[in-house]
SEGU-672105 format. One record per residue: residue in one letter; x, y, z of N, C-alpha, C in turn. Coordinates in pm, whole numbers. Example, Ala and Ser with C-alpha at 12.3 -4.5 7.8 and 13.67 -1.06 7.14 Angstrom:
node rest = A nxx = 1319 nyy = -569 nzz = 780 caxx = 1230 cayy = -450 cazz = 780 cxx = 1320 cyy = -330 czz = 780
node rest = S nxx = 1285 nyy = -225 nzz = 708 caxx = 1367 cayy = -106 cazz = 714 cxx = 1290 cyy = 3 czz = 787
//
This chain:
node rest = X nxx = -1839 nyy = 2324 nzz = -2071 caxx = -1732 cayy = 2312 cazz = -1974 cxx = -1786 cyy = 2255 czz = -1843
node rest = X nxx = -1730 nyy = 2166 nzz = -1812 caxx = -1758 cayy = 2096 cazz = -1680 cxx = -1667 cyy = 2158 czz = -1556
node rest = X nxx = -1741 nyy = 2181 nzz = -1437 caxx = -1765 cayy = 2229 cazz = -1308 cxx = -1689 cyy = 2191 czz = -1240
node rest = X nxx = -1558 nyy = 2157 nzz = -1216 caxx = -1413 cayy = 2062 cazz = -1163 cxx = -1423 cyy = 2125 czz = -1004
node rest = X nxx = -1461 nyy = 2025 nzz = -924 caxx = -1456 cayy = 2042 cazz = -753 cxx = -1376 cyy = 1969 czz = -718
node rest = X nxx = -1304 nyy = 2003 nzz = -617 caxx = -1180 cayy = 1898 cazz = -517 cxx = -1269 cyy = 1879 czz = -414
node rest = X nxx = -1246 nyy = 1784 nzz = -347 caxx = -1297 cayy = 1683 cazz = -219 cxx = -1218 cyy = 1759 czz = -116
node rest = X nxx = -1204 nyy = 1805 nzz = -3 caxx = -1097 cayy = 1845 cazz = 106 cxx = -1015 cyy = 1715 czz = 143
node rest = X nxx = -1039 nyy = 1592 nzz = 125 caxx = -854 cayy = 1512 cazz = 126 cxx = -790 cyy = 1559 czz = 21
node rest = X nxx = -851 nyy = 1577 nzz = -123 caxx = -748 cayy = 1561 cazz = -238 cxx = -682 cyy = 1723 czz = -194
node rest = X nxx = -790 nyy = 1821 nzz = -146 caxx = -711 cayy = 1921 cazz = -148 cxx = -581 cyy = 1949 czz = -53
node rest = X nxx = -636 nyy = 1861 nzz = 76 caxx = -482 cayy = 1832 cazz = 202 cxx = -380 cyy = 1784 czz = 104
node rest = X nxx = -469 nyy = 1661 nzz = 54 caxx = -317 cayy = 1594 cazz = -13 cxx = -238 cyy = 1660 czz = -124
node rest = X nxx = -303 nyy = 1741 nzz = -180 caxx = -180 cayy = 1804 cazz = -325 cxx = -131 cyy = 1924 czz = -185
node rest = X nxx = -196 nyy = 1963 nzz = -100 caxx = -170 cayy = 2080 cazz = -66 cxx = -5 cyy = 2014 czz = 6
node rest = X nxx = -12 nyy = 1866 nzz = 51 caxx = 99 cayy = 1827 cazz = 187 cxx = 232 cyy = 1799 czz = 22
node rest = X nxx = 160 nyy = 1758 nzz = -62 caxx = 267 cayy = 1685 cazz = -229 cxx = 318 cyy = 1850 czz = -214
node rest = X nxx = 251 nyy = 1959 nzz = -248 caxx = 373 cayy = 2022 cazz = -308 cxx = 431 cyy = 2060 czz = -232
node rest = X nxx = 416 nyy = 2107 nzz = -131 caxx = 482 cayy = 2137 cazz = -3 cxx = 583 cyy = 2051 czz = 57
node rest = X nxx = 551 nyy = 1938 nzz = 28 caxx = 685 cayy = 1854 cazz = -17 cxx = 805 cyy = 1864 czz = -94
node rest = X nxx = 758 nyy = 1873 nzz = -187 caxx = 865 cayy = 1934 cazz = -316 cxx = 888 cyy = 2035 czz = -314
node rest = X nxx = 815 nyy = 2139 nzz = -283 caxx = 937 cayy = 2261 cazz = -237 cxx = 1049 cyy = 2271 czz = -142
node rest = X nxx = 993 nyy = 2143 nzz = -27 caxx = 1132 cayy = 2155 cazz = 73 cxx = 1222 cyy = 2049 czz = 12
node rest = X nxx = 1183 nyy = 1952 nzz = -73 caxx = 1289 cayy = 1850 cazz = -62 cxx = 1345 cyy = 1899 czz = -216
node rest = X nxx = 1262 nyy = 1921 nzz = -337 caxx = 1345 cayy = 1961 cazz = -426 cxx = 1353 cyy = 2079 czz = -511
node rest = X nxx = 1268 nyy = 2192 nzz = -365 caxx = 1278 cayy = 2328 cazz = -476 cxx = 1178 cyy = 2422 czz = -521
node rest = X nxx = 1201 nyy = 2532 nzz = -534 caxx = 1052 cayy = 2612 cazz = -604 cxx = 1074 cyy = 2506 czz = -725
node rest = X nxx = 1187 nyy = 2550 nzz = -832 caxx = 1118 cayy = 2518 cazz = -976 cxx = 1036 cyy = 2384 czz = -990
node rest = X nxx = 1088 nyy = 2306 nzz = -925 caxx = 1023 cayy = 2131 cazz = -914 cxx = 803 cyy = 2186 czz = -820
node rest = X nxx = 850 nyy = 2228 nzz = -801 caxx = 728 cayy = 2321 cazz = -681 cxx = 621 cyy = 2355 czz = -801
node rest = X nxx = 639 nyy = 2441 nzz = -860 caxx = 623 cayy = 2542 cazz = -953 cxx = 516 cyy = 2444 czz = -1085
node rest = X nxx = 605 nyy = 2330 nzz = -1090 caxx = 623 cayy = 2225 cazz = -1242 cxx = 540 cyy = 2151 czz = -1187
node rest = X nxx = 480 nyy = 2165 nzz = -1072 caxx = 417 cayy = 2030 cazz = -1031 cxx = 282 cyy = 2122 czz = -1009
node rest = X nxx = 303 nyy = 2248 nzz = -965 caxx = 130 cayy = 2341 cazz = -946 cxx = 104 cyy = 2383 czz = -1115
node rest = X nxx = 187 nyy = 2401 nzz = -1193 caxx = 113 cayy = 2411 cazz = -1344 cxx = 102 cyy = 2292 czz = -1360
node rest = X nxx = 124 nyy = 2166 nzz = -1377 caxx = 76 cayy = 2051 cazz = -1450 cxx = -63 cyy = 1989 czz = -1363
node rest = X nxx = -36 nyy = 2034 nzz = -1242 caxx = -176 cayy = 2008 cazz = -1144 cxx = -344 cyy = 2127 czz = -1236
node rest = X nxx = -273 nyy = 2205 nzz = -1248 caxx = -375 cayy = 2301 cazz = -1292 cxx = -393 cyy = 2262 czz = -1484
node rest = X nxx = -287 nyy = 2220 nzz = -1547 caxx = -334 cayy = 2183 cazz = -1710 cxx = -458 cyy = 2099 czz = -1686
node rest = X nxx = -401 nyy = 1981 nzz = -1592 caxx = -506 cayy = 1888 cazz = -1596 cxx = -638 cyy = 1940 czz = -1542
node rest = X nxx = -653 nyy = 1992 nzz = -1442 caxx = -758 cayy = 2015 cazz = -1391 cxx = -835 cyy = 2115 czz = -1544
node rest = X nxx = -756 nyy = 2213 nzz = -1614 caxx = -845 cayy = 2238 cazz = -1700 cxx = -843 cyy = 2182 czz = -1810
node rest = X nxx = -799 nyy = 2092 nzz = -1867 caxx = -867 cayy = 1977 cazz = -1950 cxx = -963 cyy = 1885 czz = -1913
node rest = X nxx = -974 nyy = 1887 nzz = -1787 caxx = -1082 cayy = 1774 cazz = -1729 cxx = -1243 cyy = 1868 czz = -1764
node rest = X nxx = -1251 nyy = 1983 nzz = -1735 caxx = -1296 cayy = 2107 cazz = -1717 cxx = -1369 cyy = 2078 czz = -1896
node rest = X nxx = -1313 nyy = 2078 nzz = -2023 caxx = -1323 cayy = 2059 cazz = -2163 cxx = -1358 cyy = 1922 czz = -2176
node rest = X nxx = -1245 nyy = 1800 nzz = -2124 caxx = -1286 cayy = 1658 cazz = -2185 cxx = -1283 cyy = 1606 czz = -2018
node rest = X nxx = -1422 nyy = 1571 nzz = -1969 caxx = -1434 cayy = 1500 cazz = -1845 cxx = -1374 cyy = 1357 czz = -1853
node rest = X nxx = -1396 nyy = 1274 nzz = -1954 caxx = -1395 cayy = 1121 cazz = -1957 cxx = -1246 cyy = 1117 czz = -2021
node rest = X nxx = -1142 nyy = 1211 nzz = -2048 caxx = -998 cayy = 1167 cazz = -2111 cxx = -911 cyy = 1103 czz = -2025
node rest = X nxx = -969 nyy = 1070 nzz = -1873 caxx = -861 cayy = 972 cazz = -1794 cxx = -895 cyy = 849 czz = -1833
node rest = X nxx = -805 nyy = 774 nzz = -1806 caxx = -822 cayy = 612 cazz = -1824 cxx = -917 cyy = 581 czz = -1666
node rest = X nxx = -957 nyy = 474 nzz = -1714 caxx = -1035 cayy = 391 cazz = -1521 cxx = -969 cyy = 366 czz = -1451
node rest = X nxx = -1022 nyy = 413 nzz = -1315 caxx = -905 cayy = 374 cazz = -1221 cxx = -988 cyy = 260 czz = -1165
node rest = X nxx = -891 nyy = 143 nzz = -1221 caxx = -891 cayy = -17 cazz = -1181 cxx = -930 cyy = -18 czz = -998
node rest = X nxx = -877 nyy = 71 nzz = -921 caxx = -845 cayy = 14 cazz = -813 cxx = -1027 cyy = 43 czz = -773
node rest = X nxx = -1079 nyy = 107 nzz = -833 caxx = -1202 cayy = 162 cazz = -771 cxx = -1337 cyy = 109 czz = -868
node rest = X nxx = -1301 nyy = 7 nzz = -904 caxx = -1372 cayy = -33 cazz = -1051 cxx = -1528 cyy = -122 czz = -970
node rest = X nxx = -1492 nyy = -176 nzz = -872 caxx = -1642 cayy = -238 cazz = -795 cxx = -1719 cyy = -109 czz = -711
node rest = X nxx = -1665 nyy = 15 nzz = -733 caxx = -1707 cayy = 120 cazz = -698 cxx = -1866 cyy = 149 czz = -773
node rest = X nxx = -1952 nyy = 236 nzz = -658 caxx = -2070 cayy = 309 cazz = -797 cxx = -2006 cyy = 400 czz = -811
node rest = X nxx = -2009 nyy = 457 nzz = -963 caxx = -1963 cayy = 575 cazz = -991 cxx = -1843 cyy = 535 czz = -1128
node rest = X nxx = -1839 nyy = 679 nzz = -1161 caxx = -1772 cayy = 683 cazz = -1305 cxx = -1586 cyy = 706 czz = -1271
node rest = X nxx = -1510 nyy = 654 nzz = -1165 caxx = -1376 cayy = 670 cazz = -1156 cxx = -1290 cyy = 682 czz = -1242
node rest = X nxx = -1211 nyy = 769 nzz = -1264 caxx = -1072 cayy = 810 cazz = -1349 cxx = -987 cyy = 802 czz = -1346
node rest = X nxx = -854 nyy = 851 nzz = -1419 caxx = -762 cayy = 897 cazz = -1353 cxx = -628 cyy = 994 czz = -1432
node rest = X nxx = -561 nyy = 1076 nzz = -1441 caxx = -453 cayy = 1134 cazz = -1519 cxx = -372 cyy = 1063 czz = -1433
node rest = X nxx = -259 nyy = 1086 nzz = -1480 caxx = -128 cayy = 1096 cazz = -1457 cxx = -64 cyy = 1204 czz = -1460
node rest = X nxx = 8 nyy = 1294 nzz = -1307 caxx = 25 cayy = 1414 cazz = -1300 cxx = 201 cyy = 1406 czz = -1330
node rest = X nxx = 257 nyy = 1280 nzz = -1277 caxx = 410 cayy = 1286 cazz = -1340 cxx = 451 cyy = 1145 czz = -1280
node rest = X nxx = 567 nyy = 1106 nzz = -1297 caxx = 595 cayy = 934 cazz = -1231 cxx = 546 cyy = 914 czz = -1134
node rest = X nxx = 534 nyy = 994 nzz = -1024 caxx = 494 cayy = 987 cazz = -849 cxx = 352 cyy = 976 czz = -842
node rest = X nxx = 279 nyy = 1045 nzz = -919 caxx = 121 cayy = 1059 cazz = -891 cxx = 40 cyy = 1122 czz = -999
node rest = X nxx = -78 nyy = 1072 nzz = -928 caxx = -176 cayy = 1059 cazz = -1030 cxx = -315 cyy = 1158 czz = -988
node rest = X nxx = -360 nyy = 1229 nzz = -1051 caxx = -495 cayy = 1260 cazz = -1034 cxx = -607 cyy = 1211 czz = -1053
node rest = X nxx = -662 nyy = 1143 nzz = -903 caxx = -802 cayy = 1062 cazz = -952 cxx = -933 cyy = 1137 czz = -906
node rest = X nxx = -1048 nyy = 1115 nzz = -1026 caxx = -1158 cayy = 1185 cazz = -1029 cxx = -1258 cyy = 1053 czz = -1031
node rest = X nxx = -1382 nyy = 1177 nzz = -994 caxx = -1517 cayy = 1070 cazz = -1047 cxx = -1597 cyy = 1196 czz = -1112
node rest = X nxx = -1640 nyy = 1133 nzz = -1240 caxx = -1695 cayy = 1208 cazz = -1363 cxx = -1839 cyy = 1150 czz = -1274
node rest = X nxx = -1930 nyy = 1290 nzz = -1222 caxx = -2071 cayy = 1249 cazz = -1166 cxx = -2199 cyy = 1302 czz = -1276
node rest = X nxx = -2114 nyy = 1360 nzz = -1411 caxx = -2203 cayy = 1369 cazz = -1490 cxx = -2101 cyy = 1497 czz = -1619
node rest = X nxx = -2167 nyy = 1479 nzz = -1735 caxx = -2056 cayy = 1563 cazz = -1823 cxx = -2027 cyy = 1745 czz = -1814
node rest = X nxx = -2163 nyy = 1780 nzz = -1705 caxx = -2110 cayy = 1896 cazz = -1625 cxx = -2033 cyy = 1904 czz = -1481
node rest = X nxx = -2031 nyy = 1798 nzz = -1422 caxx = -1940 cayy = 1767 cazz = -1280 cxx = -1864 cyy = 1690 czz = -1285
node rest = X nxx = -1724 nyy = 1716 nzz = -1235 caxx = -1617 cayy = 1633 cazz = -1197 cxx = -1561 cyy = 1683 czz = -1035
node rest = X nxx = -1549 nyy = 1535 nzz = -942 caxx = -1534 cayy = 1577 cazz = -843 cxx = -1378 cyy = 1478 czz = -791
node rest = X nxx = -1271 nyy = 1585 nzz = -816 caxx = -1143 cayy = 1558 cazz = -788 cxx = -1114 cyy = 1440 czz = -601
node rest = X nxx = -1104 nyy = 1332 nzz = -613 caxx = -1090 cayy = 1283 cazz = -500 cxx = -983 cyy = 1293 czz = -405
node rest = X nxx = -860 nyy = 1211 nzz = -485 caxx = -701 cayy = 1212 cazz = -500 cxx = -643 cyy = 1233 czz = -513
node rest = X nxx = -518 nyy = 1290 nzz = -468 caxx = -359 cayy = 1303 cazz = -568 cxx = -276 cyy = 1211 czz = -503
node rest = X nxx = -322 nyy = 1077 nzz = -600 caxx = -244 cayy = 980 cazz = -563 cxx = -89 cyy = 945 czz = -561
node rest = X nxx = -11 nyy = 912 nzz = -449 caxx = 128 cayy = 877 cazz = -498 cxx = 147 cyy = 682 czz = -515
node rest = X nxx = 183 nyy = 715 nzz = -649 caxx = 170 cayy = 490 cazz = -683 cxx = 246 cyy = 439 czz = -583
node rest = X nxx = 314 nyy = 497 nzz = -526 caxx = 366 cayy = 379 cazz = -432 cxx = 261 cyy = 358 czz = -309
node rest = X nxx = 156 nyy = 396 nzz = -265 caxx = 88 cayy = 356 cazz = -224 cxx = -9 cyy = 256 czz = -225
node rest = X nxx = -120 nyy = 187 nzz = -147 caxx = -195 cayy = 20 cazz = -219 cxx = -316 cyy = 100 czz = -283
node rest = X nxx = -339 nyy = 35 nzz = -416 caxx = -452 cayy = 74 cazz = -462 cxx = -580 cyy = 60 czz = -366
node rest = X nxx = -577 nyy = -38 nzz = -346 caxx = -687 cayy = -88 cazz = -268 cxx = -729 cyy = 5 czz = -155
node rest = X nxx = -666 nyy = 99 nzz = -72 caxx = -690 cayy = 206 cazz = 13 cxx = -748 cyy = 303 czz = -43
node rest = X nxx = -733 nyy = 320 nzz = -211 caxx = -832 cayy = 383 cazz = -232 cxx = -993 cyy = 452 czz = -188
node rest = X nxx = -1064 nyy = 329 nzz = -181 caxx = -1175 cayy = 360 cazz = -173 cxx = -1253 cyy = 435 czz = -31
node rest = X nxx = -1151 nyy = 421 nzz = 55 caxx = -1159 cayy = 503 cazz = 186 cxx = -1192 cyy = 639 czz = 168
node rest = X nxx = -1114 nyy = 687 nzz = 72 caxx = -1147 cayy = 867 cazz = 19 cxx = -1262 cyy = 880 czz = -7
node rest = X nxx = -1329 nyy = 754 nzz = -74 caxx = -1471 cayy = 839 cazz = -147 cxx = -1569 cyy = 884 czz = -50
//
């Protein structure tokens, strides 16, 4: 089992996402979005490398990822070895990929 750490942006940022969605659409939407945040995080935890590459970070060093947490956003990681994964992002796509790499 691999060692799953959040970065303190990714953690502002899921922390400002759900807190979002509870005011604009609700505990249950709230709720649906902190269990599917947490499946992934423990499948990453079992299979580190099951995200696809995240393109935007691909001239990056490092092993970049990414899930898909629901249409709006995405969870991006960097696999720093098959016991560490270090959560960067909770990306929303309507944002530029390319700003990416500011987080790391």
């Amino acid at each position: 089992m691999a060692k799953i750490e959040w970065s303190n942006h990714a953690l502002d940022m899921a922390e400002a996402i759900a807190q979002e969605a509870k005011l604009v659409y609700g505990k249950v939407v709230y709720n649906k979005l902190i269990d599917r945040i947490e499946l992934l995080q423990n499948r990453l935890a079992s299979m580190p490398r099951m995200g696809s590459k995240e393109e935007a970070l691909a001239e990056e060093d490092g092993e970049f990822r990414f899930l898909v947490i629901n249409k709006r956003f995405k969870l991006v990681y960097e696999v720093i070895n098959d016991e560490h994964v270090l959560i960067i992002a909770v990306w929303d796509f309507r944002q530029d990929p390319r700003t990416m790499r500011y987080f790391l």
